[in-house]
TIMIDO-835358 format. One record per atom (N, C-alpha, C, CB): x, y, z. Coordinates in pm, whole numbers, plus 50000, padded with zeros to 5 digits. Glycine has a CB too. Layout:
BEGIN
XYZ...
***
This chain:
BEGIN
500854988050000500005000050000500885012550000499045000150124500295020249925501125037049913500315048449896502115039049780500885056649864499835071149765499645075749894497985067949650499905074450047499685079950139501045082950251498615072650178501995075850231503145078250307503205067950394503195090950373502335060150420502035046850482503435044550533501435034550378504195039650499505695028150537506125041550584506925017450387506665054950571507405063050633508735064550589507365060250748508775063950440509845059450376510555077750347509305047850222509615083650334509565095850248509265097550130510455100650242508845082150093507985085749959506995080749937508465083749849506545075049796505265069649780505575058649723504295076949709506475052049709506545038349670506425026049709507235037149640506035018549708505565005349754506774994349756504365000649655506824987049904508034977349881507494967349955509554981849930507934955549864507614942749871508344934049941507514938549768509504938350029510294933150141510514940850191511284927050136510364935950389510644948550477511804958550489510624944450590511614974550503512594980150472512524987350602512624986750340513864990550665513554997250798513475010450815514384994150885512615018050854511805026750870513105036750923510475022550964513555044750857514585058450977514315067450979515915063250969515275077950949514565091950958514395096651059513445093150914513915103351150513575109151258513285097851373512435118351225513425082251312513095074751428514375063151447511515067751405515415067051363516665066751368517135062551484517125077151338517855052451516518555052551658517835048751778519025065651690516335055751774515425050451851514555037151928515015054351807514635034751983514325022052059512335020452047515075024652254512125013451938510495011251959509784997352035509885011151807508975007452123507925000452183506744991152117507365009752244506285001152030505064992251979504665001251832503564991652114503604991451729503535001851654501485001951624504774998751504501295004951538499925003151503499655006851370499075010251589498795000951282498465003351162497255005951174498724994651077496625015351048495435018951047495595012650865495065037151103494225019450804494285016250650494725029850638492845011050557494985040150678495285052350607496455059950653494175060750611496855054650800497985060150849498755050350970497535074250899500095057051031500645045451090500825055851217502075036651008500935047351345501515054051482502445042751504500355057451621503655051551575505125040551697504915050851776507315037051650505045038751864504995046951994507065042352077503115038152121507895048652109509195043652157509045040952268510255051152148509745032352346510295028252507510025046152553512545020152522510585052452491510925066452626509325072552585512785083052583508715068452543507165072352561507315088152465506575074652770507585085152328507525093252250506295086152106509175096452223505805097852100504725092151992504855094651873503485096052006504555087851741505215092851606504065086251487507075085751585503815096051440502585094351348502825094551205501595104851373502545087251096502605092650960501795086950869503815092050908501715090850749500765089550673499935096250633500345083850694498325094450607496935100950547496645110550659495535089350519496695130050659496505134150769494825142750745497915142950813494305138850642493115146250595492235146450704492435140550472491535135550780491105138450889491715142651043490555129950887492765147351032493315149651110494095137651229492505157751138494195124451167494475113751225496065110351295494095105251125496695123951213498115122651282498345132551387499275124251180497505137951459497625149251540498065159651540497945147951607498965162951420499775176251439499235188351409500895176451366497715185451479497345204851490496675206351321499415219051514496685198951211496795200851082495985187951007498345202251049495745193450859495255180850810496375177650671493435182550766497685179850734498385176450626498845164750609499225182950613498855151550548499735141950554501665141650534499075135050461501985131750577503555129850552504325116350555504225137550653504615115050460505235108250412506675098650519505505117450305507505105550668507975105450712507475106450885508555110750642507955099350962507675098951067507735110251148508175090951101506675117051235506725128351309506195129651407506455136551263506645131951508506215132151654505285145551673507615132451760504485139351790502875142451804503325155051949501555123451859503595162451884504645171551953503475177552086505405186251821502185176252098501085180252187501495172652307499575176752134501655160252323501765153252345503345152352428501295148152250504055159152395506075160152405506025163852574507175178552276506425158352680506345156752789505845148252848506095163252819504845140552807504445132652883504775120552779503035135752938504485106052859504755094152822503575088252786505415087452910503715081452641502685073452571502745059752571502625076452445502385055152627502125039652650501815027952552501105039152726500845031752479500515025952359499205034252285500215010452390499335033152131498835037852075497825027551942499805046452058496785031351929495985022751810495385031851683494575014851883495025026651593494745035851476493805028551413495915039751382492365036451400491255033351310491165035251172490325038951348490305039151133490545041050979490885056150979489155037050876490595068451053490355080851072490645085751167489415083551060490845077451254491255082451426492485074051445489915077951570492685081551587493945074551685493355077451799495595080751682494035064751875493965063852030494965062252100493285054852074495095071352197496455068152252496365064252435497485083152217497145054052484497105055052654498545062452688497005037352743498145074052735499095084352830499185087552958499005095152801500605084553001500515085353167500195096453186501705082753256499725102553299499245112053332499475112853513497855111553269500135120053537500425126853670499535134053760501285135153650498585133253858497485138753920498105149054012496595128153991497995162453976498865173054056498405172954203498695188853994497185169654244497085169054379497405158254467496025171454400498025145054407498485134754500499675131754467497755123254506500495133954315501295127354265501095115454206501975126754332500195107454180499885096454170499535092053997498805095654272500835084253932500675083853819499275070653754502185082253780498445073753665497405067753589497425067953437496275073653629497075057953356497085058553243495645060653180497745048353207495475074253098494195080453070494335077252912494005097853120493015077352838493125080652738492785097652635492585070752720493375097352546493735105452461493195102352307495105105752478492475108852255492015107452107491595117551987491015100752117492185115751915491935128451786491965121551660493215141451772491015130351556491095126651419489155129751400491895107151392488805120151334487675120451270486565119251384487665109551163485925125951405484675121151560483355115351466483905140351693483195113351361481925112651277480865107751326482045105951171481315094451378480325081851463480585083451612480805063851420481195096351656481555093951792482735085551853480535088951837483375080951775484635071751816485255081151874485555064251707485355088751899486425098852004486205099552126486495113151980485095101052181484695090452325484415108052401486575075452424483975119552294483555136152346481905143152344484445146852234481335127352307480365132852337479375139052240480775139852410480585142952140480265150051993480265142451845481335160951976480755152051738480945144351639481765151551605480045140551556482745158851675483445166951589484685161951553483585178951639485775165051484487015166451449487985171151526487025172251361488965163551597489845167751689491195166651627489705160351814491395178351552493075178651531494525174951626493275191951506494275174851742495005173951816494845163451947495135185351834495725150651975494975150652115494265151952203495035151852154493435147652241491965153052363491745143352485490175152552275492025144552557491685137452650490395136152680492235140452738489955121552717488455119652729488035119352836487945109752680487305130152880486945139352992486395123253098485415154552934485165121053057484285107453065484735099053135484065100452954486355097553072487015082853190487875088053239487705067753137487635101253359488605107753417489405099353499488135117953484488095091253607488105080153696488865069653659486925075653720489715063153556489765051153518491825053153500488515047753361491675041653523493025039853419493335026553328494345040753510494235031353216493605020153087495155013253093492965029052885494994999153013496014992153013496724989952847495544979453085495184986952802494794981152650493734993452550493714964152681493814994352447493395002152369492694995352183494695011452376492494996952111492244988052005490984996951960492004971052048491404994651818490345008151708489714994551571492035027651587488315002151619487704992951471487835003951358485744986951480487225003651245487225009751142486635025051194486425001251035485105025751250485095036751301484235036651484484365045351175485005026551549484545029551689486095024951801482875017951723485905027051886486945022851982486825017852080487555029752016487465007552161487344998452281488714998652357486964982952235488394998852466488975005652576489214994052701487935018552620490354989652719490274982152846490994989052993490984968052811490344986653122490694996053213491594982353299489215005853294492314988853359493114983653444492134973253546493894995953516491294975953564490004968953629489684957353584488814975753618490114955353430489714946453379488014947853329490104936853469487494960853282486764961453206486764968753067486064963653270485774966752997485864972652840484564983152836485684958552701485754996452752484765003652732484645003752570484945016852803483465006252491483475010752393482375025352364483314999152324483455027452227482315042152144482225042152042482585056852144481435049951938481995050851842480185043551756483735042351849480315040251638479835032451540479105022151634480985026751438477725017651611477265007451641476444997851592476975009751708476905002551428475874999651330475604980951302476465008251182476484977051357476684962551351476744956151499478034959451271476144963251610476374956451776477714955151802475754940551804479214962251708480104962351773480334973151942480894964451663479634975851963479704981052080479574974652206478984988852077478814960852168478624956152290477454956252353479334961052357476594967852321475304971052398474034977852268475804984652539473324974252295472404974952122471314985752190471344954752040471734992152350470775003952374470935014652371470315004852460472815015652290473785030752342473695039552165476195024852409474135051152171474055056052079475895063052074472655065052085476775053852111477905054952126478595068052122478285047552053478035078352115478745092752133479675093652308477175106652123479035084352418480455084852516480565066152533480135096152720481745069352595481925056352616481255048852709483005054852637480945036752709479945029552816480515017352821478315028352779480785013152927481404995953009480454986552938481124993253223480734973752873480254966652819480074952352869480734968352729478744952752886478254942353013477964929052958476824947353094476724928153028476344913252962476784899552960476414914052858477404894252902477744881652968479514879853040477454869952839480284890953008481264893953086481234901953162482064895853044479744906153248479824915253401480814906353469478184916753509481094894753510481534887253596482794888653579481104875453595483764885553449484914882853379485814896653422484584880353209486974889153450488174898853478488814898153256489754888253656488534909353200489184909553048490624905653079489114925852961491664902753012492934901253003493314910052863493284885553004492774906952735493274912252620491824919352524494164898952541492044925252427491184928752337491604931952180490604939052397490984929952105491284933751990489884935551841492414922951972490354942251787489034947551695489494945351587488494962551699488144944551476488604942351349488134952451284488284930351292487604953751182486744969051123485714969051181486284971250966484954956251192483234960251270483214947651370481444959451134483764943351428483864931151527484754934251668484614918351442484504928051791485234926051884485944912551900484544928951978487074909351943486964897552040488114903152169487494880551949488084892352245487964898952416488724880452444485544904952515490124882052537490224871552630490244874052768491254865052606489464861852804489214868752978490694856253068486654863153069490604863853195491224858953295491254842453305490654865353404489944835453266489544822553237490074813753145488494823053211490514824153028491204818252880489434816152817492534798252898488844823752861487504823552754487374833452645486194825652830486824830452525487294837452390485784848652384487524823252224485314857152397484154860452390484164869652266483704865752515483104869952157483534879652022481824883852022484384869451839481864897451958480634904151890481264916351801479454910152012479514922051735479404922351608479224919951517479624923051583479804926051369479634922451237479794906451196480594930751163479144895951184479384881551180479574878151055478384873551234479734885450953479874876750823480874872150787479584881650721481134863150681482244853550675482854850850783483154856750597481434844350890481924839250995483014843151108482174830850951483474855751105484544863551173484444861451319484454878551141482964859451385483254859251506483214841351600482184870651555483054833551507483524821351532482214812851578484694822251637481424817251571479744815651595479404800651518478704830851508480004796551428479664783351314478694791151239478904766651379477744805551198476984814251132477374824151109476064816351172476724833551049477344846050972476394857551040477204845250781475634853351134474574862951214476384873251289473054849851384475304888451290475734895451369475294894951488475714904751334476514899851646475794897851728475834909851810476034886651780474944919151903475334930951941475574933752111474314939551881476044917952146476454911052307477744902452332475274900352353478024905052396479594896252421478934880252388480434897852634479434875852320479214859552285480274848652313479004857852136480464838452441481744829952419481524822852293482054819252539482644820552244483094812352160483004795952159484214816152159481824787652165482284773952233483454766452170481114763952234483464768152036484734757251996486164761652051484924756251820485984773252158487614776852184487224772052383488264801052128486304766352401486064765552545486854750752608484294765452568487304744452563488064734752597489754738552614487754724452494490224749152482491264755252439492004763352564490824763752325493274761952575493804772052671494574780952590494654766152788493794791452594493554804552479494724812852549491694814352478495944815052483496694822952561496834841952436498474811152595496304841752397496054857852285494994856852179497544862152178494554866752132493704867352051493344879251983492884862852101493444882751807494164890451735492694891551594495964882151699492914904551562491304906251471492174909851316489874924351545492134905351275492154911351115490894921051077492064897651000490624925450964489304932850896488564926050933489064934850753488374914750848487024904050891487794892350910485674900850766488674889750978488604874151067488924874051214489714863051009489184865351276489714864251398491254855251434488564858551465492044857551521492744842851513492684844451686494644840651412493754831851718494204830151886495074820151892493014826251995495444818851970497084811851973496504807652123498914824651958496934792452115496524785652193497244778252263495834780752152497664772552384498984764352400498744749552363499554765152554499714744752304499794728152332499514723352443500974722152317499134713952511499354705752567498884692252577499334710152633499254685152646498704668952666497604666752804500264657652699496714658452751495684662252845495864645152930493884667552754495494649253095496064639653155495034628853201496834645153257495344614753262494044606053246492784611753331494374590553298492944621753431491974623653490490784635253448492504624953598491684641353324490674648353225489844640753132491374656953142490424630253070489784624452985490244610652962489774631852881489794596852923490424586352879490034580652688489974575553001489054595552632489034593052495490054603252411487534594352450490614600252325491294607752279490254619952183492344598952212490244634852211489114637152124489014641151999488484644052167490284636051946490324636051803489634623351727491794637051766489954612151705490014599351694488924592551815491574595451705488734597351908487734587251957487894573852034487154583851855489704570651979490194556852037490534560752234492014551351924490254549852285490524549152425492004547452416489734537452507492584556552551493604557052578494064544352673493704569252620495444536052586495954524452633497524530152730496214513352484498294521152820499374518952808500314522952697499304509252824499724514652562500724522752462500494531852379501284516252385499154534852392498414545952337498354558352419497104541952310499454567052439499384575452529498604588852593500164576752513498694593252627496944605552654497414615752587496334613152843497364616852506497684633252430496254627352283500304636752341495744640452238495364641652111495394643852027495014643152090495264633551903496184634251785495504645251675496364617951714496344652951632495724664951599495474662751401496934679651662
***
């Protein structure tokens, strides 16, 4: 992909083996990065933020709707430390420590600018935030995890709950009674569940909890949320074919899902059929399942 500055090359050309990114991020030690379809964020170890690409909706923060071709730090932002950052199709989300002047007491808040259209900016509005904004809403909270659909956002708090905003045109929100302009905790069949991870696809969730349970909603077609149907769903849904699975991550493409699961061998007091094959486990037939 090109014509937008995408890779951070300084130009517009497209390369078909990885090329390493320098320039202004030169020398630098990176933390993490994030792709959107129209623009890219790194975020470094020393909690510096760096944006490039498509800036028409204002998705790279710099005050502007210019795009660039080259990596450039989100200079609003230059003092404080960025934790991690995600990118929608139009927006960014960022988790920034934040220092509470009356106790000292550091928390990780979120921060969001670019396109507000559907409310994915978590202000209440629909407007366009050129710059960073902190979201007034989850003053109370502090976030761990972050993750952008095409046009809404989901939010995990140190608590181990999920917020989402944004778009709800497909029940990616979680709640089919909100009109997603602020963010709202997403209940339902994970009130109980401590979250561990999250991740979004353009119009889908999926969610691993403390349990290693896979729970996904939303947009269901071509089967994305693992349902065995193509129904959308607009409620946290476990996954049963991953309920046996010891689900250790779980990762959204556009429209699919994946999860990475551990091996292991299951012992006689779990089971004595093998549940691939069906054959009873012998002496020389040992307890593992043949895959």
């Amino acid at each position: 992909m090109h014509n937008f500055g995408l890779l951070g090359h300084g130009n517009d050309t497209a390369h078909w083996i990885p090329k390493k990114v320098c320039g202004p991020l030169e020398g630098l030690h990176i933390s993490s990065v994030s792709c959107g379809p129209s623009h890219t964020a790194v975020v470094t170890s020393a909690g510096q933020l760096f944006t490039f690409g498509d800036g028409v909706f204002g998705a790279l923060g710099h005050g502007d709707r210019q795009s660039t071709n080259v990596a450039r730090e989100v200079s609003s932002l230059r003092g404080l430390r960025t934790v991690l950052a995600a990118c929608g199709a139009w927006h960014t989300v960022a988790i920034v420590e934040v220092v509470d002047s009356l106790n000292s007491a550091t928390s990780c808040k979120l921060f969001t600018w670019g396109d507000g259209n559907k409310g994915q900016l978590g202000h209440a509005d629909r407007e366009t935030r050129l710059i960073p904004a902190y979201v007034e809403s989850l003053r109370k909270l502090s976030f761990c995890q972050v993750a952008c659909g095409y046009d809404f956002t989901a939010a995990l708090s140190t608590s181990g709950q999920v917020y989402t905003m944004g778009s709800n045109a497909f029940g990616q929100l979680g709640n089919p009674t909100i009109d997603g302009k602020l963010p709202t905790v997403v209940k339902g069949s994970i009130s109980s569940s401590c979250v561990e991870e999250i991740a979004c696809g353009s119009h889908h969730v999926a969610l691993l909890t403390s349990k290693a349970r896979v729970y996904t909603w939303g947009k269901g077609a071509n089967g994305r949320l693992g349902h065995g149907n193509n129904f959308d769903r607009n409620t946290p849904t476990p996954v049963e074919a991953l309920k046996d699975k010891q689900v250790k991550s779980v990762a959204c493409g556009t429209d699919f899902t994946a999860v990475i699961c551990f091996h292991r061998c299951t012992s006689g007091l779990d089971q004595s059929l093998c549940s691939g094959c069906r054959l009873q486990f012998s002496f020389i037939r040992k307890r593992h399942n043949c895959y």
